[in-house]
C-alpha positions as CSV (number, residue, x, y, z in Angstrom):
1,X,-14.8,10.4,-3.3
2,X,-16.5,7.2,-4.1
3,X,-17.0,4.2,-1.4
4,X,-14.1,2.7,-2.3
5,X,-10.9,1.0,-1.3
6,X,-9.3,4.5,-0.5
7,X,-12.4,5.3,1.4
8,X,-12.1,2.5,3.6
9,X,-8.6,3.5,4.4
10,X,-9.6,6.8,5.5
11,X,-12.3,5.9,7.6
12,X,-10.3,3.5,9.2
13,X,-7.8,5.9,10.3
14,X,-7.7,7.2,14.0
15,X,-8.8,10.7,13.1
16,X,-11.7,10.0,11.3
17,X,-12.8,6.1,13.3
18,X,-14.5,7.7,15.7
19,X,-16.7,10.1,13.4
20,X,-20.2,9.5,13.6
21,X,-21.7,8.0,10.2
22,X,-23.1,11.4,9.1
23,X,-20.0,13.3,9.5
24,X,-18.0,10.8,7.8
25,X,-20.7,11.7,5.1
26,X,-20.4,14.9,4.8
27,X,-16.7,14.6,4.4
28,X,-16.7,12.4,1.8
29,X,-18.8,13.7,-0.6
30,X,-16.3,16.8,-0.4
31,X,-13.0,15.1,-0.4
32,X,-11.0,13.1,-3.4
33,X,-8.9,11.2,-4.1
34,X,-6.0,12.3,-6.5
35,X,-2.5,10.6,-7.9
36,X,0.5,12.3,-8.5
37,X,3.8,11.7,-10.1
38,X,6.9,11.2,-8.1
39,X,8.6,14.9,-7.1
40,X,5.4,17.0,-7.3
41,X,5.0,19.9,-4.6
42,X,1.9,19.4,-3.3
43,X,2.3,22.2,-0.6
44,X,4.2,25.4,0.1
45,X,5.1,27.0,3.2
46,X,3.8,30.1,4.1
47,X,0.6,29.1,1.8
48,X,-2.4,29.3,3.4
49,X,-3.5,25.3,5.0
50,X,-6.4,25.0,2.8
51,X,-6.5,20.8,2.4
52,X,-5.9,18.3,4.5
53,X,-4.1,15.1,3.2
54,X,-3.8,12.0,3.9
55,X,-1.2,9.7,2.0
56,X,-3.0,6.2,0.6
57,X,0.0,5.7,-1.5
58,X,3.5,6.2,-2.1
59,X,5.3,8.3,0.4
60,X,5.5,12.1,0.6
61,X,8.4,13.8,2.4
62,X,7.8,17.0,4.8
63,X,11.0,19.8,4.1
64,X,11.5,23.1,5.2
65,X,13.7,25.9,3.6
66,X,15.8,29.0,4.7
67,X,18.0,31.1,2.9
68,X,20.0,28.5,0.5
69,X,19.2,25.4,3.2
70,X,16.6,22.7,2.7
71,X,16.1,20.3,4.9
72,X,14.0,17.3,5.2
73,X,11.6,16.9,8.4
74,X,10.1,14.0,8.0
75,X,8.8,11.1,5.7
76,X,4.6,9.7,5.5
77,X,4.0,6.8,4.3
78,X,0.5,5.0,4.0
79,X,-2.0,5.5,5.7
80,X,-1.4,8.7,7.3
81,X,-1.8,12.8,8.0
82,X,0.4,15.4,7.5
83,X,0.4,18.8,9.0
84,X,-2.6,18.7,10.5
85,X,-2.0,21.3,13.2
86,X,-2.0,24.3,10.6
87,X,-5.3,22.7,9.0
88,X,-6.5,23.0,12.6
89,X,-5.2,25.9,13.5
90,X,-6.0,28.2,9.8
91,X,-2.3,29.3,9.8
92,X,0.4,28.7,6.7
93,X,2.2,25.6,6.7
94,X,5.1,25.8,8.0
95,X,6.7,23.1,5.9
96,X,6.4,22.0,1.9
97,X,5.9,18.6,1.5
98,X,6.3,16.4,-2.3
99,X,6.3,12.9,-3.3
100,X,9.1,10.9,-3.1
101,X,7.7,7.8,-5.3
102,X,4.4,7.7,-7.2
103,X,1.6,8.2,-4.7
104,X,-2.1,8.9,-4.3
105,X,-4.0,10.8,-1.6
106,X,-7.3,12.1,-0.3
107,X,-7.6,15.9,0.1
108,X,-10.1,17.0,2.8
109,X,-10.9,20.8,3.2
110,X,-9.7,22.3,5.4
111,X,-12.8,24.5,6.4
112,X,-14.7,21.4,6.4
113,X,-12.0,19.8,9.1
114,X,-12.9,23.0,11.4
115,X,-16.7,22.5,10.7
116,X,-16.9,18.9,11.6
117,X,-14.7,19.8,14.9
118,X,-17.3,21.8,16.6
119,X,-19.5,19.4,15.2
120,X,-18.5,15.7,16.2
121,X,-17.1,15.6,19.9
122,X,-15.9,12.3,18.7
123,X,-14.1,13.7,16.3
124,X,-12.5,16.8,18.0
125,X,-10.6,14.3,21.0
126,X,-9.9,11.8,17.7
127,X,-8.4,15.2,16.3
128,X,-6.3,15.8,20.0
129,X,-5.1,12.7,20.4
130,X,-3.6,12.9,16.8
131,X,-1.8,16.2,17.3
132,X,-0.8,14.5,20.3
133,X,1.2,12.0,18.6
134,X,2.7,14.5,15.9
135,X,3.7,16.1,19.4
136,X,5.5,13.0,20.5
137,X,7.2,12.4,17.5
138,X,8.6,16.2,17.1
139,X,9.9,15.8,20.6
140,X,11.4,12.2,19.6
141,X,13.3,13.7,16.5
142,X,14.7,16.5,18.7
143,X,15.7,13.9,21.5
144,X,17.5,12.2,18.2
145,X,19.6,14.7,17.0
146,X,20.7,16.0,20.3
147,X,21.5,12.8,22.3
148,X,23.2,10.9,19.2
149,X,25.8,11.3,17.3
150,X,25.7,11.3,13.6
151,X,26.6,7.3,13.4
152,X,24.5,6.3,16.2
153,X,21.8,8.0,14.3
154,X,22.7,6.1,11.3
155,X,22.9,2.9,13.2
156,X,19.8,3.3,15.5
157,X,18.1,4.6,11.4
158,X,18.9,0.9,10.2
159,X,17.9,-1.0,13.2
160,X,14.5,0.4,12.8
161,X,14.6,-0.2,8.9
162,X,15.7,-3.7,9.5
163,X,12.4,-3.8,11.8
164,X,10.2,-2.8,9.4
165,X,11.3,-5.4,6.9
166,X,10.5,-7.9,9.1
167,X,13.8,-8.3,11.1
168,X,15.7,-9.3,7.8
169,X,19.6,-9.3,7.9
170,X,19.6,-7.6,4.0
171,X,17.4,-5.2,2.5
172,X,17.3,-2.2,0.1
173,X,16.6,1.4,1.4
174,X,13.3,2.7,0.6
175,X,15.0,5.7,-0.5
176,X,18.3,7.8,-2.0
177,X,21.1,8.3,0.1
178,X,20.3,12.3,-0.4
179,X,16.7,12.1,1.5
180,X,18.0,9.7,4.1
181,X,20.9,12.1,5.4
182,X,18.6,14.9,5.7
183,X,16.3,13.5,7.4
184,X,19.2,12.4,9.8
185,X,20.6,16.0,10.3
186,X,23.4,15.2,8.3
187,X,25.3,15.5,4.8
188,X,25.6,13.1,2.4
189,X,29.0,13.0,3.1
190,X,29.1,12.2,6.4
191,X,26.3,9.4,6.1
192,X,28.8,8.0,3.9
193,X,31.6,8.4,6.5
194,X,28.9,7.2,9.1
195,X,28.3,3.8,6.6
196,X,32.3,3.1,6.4
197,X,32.2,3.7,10.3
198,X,29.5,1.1,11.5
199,X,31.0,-1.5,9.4
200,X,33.0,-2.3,12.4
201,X,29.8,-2.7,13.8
202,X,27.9,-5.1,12.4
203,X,26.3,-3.5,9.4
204,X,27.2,-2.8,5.6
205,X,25.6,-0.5,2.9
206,X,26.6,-0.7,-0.3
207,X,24.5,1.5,-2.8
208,X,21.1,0.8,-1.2
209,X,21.7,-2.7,0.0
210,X,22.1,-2.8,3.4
211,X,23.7,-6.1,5.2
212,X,23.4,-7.0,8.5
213,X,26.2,-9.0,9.7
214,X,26.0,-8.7,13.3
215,X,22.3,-6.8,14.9
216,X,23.0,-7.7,18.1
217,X,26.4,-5.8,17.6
218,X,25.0,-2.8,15.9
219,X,22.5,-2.3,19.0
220,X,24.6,-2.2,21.8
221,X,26.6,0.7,19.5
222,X,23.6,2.6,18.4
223,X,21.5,2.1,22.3
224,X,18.0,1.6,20.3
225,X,15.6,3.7,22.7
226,X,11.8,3.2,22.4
227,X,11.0,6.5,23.5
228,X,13.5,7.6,20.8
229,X,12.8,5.3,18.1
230,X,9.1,4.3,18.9
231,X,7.3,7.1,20.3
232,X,3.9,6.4,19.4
């Protein structure tokens, strides 16, 4: 991988900040950068955890599988890690992950990750702190689904889309109706009935446009939580 832009977003990334200059090296003269297509599988679970990657671009979705059900974990976009605990670990994913839009990433090694851990102190308690997090935000997602129901999750969902587009009253969903449910807990079906039912609330979706009318409204239905919604 060549001193580039994507470089700089991987060595500016808490994992890897706190590397020492040689280390950082050493990694990237082994890793690269690739670009894939939207809806490629760029994991399996049960395959061994042989890369590490880290999304520059686009946005991959996490989804696990059992039986006849899939369901989606969760959603990366830049600049992150994903499944960094079975990299860390040497055990099989437990989850595939593929792109959801057109997106690039850097894949690391996983050997290398475990031969630059006993290396770089700096990088082992960079390495802790980030399964930390992941930690966090499992526990978050479980706190979700249990202490919600199915439109508060939908509401409290929005509220924290309409953050991340700046507090705007109308915006489009980053994503189908499909990957948005599943990564609620839900159907399709009843996000639908979920959309029809916050309208008395202060919010409209129709097709991807979503139209706050009321946010002040739609919060004291949906009880937005930091330790819910913002554990990190």
């Amino acid at each position: 991988m060549r001193r580039g832009e994507e470089f700089e977003l991987v060595r500016a990334l808490a994992p890897f900040s706190s590397m020492s200059e040689p280390s950082f090296e050493k990694l990237a003269r082994l890793a690269y950068l690739q670009t894939f297509p939207i809806d490629v599988r760029l994991i399996e679970q049960g395959q061994p955890a042989d890369m590490l990657h880290v999304v520059v671009d686009g946005a991959v979705e996490l989804f696990a599988e059992h039986a006849e059900h899939r369901s989606a974990i969760a959603l990366f976009r830049p600049v992150s890690v994903f499944i960094l605990a079975a990299v860390v670990r040497d055990q099989p994913y437990l989850m595939s992950a593929r792109t959801v839009d057109p997106s690039q990433l850097v894949l690391i090694p996983s050997q290398l990750i475990q031969e630059l851990l006993g290396e770089d102190h700096a990088f082992a308690l960079a390495m802790i702190n980030e399964l930390a997090k992941g930690f966090r935000t499992m526990v978050t997602s479980i706190k979700n689904l249990k202490l919600r129901d199915a439109n508060q999750r939908v509401g409290a969902y929005l509220l924290v889309e309409r953050e991340r587009h700046g507090e705007a009253d109308r915006f489009a969903l980053a994503h189908d109706k499909t990957l948005v449910a599943s990564l609620l807990g839900m159907t399709r079906e009843s996000l639908s009935r979920a959309f029809n039912a916050l309208r008395q609330h202060g919010v409209r979706v129709r097709g991807r446009e979503v139209i706050f009318d009321d946010p002040v409204k739609v919060a004291a239905f949906a009880h937005p939580d930091p330790l819910i919604d913002h554990p990190n």
